[in-house]
C-alpha positions in Angstrom: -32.7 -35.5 -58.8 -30.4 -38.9 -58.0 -31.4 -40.1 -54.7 -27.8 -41.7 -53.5 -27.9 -45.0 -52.4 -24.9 -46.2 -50.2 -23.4 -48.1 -53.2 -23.8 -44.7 -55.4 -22.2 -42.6 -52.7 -18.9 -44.9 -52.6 -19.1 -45.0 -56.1 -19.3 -41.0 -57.2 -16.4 -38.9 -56.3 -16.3 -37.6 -52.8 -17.7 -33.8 -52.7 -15.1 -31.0 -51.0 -17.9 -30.1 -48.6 -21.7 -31.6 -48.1 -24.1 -29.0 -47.1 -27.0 -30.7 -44.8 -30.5 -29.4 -44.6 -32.7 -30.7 -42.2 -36.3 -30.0 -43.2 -40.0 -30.3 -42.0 -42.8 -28.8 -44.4 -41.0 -26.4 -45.6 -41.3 -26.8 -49.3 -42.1 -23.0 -50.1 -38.8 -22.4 -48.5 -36.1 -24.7 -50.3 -35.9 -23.2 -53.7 -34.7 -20.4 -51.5 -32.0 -22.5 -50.4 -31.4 -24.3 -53.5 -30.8 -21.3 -55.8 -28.4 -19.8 -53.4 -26.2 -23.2 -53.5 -26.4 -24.4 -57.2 -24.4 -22.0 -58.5 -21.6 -22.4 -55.9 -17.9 -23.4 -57.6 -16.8 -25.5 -55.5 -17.4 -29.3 -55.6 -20.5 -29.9 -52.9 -23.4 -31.6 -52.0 -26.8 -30.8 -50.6 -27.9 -33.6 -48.4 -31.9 -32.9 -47.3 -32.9 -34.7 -44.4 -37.0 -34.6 -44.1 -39.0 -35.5 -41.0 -41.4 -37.0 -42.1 -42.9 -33.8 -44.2 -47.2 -33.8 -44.8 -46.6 -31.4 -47.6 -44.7 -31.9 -51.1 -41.2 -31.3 -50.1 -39.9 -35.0 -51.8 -41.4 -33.7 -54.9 -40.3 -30.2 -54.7 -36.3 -31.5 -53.9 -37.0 -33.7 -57.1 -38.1 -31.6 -59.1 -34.4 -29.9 -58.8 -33.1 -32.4 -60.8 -29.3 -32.4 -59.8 -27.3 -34.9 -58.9 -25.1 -33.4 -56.4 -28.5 -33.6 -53.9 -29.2 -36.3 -51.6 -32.8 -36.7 -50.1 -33.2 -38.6 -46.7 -36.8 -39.3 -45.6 -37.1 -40.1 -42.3 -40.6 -41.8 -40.6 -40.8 -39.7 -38.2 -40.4 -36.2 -36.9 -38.0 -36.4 -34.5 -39.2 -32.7 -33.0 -36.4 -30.7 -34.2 -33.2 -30.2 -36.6 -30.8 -31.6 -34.6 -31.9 -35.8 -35.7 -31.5 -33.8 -39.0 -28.6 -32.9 -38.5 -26.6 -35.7 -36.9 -28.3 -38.0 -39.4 -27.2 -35.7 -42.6 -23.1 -36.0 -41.1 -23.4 -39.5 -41.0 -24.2 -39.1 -44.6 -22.0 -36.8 -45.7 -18.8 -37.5 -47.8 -17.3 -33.9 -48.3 -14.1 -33.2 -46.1 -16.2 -30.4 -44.1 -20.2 -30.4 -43.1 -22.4 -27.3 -43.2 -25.9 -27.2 -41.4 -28.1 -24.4 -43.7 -31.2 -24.2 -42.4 -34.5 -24.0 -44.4 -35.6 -20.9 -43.8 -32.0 -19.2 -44.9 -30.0 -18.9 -47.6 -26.0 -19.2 -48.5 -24.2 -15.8 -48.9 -22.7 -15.7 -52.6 -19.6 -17.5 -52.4 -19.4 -18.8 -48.7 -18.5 -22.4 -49.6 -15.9 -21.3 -51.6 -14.6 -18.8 -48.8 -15.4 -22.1 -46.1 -13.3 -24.1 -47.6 -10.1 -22.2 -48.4 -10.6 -20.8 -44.7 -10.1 -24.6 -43.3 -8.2 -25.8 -46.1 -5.2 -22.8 -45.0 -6.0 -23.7 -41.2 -4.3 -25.5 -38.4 -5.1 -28.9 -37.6 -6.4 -27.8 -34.1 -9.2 -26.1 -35.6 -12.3 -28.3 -35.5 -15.1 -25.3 -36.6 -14.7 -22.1 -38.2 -17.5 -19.5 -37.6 -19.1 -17.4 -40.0 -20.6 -14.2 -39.4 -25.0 -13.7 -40.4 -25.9 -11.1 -42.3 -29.7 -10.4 -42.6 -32.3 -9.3 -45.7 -31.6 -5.8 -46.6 -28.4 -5.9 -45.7 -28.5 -5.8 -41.7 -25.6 -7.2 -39.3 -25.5 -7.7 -35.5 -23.8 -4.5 -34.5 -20.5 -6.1 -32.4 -17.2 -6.3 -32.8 -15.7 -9.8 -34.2 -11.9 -10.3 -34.0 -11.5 -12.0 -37.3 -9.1 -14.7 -37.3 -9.4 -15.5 -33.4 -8.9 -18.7 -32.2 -10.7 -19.8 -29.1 -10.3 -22.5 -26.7 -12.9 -24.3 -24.4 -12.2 -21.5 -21.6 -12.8 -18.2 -24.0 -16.1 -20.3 -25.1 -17.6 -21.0 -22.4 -17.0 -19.0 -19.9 -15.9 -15.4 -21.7 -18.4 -16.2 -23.8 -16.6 -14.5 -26.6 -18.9 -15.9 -29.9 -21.7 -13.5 -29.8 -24.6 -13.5 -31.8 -26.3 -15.4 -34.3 -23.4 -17.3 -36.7 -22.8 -20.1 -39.1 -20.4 -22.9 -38.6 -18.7 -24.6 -40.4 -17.1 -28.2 -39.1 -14.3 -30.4 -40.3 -15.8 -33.7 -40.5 -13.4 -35.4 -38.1 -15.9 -33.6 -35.0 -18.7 -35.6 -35.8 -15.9 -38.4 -35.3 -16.1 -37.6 -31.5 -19.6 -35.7 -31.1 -23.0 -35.3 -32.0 -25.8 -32.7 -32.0 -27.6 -33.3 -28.4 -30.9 -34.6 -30.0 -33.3 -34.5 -26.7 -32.4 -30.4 -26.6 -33.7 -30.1 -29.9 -32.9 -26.4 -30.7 -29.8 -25.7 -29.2 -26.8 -26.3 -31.7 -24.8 -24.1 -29.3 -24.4 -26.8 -26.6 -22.6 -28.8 -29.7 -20.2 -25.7 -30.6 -19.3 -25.8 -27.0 -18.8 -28.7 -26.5 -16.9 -29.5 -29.2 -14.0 -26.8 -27.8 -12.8 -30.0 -25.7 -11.0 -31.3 -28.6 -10.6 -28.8 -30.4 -10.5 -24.8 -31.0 -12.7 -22.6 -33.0 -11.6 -19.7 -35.6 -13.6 -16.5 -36.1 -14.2 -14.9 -39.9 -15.7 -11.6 -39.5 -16.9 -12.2 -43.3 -20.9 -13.4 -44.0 -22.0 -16.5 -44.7 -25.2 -17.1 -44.0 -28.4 -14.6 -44.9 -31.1 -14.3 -42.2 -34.5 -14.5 -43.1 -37.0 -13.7 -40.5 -40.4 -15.4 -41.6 -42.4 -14.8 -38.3 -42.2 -18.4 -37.3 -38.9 -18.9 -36.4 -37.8 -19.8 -32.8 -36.2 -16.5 -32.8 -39.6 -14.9 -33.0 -41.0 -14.3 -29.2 -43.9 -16.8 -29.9 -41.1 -19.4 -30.7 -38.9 -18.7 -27.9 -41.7 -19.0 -25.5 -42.7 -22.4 -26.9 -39.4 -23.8 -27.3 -38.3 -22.0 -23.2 -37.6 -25.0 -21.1 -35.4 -26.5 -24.0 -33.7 -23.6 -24.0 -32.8 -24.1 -20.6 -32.0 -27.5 -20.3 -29.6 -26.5 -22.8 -27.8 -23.9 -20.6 -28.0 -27.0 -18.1 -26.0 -29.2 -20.3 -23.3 -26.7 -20.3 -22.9 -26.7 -17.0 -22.7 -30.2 -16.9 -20.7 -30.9 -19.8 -18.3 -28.0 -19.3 -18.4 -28.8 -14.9 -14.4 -28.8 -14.5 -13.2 -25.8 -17.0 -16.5 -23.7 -15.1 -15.8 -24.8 -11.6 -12.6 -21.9 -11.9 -15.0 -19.2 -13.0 -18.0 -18.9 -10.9 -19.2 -15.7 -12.3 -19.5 -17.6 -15.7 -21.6 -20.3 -14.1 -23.9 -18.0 -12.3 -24.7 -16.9 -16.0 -25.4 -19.9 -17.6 -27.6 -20.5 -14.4 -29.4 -17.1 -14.5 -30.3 -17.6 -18.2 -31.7 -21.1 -17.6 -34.4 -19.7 -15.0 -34.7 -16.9 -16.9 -36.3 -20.0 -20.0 -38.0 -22.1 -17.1 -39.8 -18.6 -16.2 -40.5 -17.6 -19.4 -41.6 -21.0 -20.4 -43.8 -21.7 -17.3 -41.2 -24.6 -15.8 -42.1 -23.2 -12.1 -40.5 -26.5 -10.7 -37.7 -26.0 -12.9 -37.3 -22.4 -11.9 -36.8 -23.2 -8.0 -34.3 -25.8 -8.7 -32.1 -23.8 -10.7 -33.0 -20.7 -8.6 -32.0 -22.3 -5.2 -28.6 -23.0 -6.9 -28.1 -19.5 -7.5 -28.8 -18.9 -3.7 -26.0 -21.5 -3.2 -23.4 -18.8 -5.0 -24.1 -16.5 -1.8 -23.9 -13.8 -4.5 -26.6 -11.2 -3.1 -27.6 -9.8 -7.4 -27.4 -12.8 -8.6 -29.9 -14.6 -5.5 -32.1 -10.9 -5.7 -32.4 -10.8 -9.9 -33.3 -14.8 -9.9 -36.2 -14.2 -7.0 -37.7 -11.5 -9.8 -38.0 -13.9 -12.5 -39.1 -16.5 -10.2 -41.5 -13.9 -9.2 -42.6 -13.4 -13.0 -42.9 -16.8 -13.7 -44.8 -17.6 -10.8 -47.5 -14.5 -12.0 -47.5 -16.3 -15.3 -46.1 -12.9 -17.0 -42.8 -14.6 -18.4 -44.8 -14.9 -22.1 -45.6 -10.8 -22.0 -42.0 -10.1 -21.1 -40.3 -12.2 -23.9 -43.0 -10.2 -26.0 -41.6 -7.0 -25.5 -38.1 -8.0 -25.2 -37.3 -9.4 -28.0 -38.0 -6.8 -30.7 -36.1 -4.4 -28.0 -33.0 -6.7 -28.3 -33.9 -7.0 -32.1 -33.4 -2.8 -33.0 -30.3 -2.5 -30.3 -28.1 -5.3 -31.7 -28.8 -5.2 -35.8 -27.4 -2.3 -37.8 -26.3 -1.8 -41.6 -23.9 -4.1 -42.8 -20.0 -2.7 -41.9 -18.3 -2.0 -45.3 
């Protein structure tokens, strides 16, 4: 592997598209990743960003032995992808940026499909988003109106993106905006708030294969521990997104809902009557009765055992065969 310096970067010939990978011992994991991009046509780069790994993942990146990867070490772990993340885009020279996380893998021939997606694109659009398929073949079972283009009001508050995805960003957005790096987790609070400046386009194609290793925040053990981040997130929504939200109040009584619904879950009980007595403030009778409930469950300490049995119940309703 050639670790780029900043002179080699100027020097070698800008890549189409950089693909960043922000890592933390994980080094059983990125031969997954690697195999699934090395064979890609198009012209890219693999930019890994490690946080300060204990394990071998320097060595197992250079063992690769390519040149079109970059390793980035960083001192410390900054907690989360997101310092990753921003830090890979600053280092990336392709024309678009791709975040592939390390416990996933590239669906054959998604850069290529990427790239003549934004390439044939209007200007306006800053992110195009990919659809996830999952091992053994498995999709989310909704319905994704390929080649939509959404504004900040369909994103935010019809909430029209749905499930799990993969973007993919022109490089001009990270220009203007960055991943959110005290939220940690949430990459959507960047996707939305990127639809100030520009609009999104939907490809109901894959992208991105799913791999569920039983330690990922998607896991019930992971969304309980990672809970009040969660909903700070839905918090920086409604602040970021204040004006476009103030005309749709049922929107913001979601964002709301689902942010004490994380403080309960995640024990936050201060959090949880903050949030809940802004629901009250909506005068909305549901809304006031469903946020006392998981007040109620967080208070009782049972917000753990609900997220236990709800999300393998979400899991079987919303993921079906692959569509043909």
């Amino acid at each position: 592997m050639v670790e780029l310096t900043k002179a080699a970067s100027v020097a070698a010939p800008a890549p189409v598209i950089s693909v960043v990978t922000a890592t933390l011992n994980k080094e059983n994991l990125l031969p997954r990743v690697w195999n699934s991009l090395r064979n890609e046509q198009p012209d890219f780069e693999w930019i890994v960003v490690d946080d300060a790994s204990a394990d071998n993942t320097r060595e197992v990146v250079e063992a690769f032995a390519d040149p079109r990867i970059n390793y980035i070490r960083h001192p410390v772990d900054r907690g989360g992808p997101a310092g990753g993340r921003n830090q890979g885009a600053k280092a990336a020279r392709g024309r678009y940026i791709l975040f592939l996380d390390d416990d996933d893998e590239l669906y054959p021939g998604a850069l290529a499909r990427m790239i003549e997606t934004l390439d044939a694109a209007d200007p306006s659009i800053g992110c195009a988003i990919f659809q996830c398929e999952f091992t053994g073949g498995r999709r989310w079972r909704e319905t994704v109106e390929h080649g939509a283009v959404y504004d900040e009001e369909d994103v935010v508050c019809r909430r029209v993106l749905g499930l799990e995805k993969i973007c993919v960003y022109r490089r001009e957005v990270f220009d203007e905006f960055q991943l959110e790096e005290d939220l940690r987790f949430v990459e959507g609070v960047f996707v939305f708030g990127l639809t100030k400046r520009h609009k999104i386009l939907m490809v109901d194609e894959p992208a991105r294969i799913y791999h569920d290793t039983g330690a990922r925040n998607s896991s019930y053990k992971g969304l309980i521990r990672i809970s009040p981040l969660i909903g700070r997130g839905y918090e920086r929504i409604l602040a970021n997104h204040r004006e476009v939200l103030s005309r749709h109040p049922e929107a913001r009584l979601h964002y709301l809902t689902k942010a004490l619904f994380r403080y309960s879950v995640g024990g936050s009980r201060g959090d949880s009557w903050r949030v809940f007595r802004e629901i009250v403030r909506h005068r909305r009778l549901r809304p006031a009765a469903f946020g006392l409930a998981l007040v109620a469950i967080g208070l009782v300490g049972a917000g753990p055992l609900v997220e236990r049995f709800r999300v393998p119940l979400m899991m079987r309703r919303r993921i079906g065969r692959a569509r043909a």
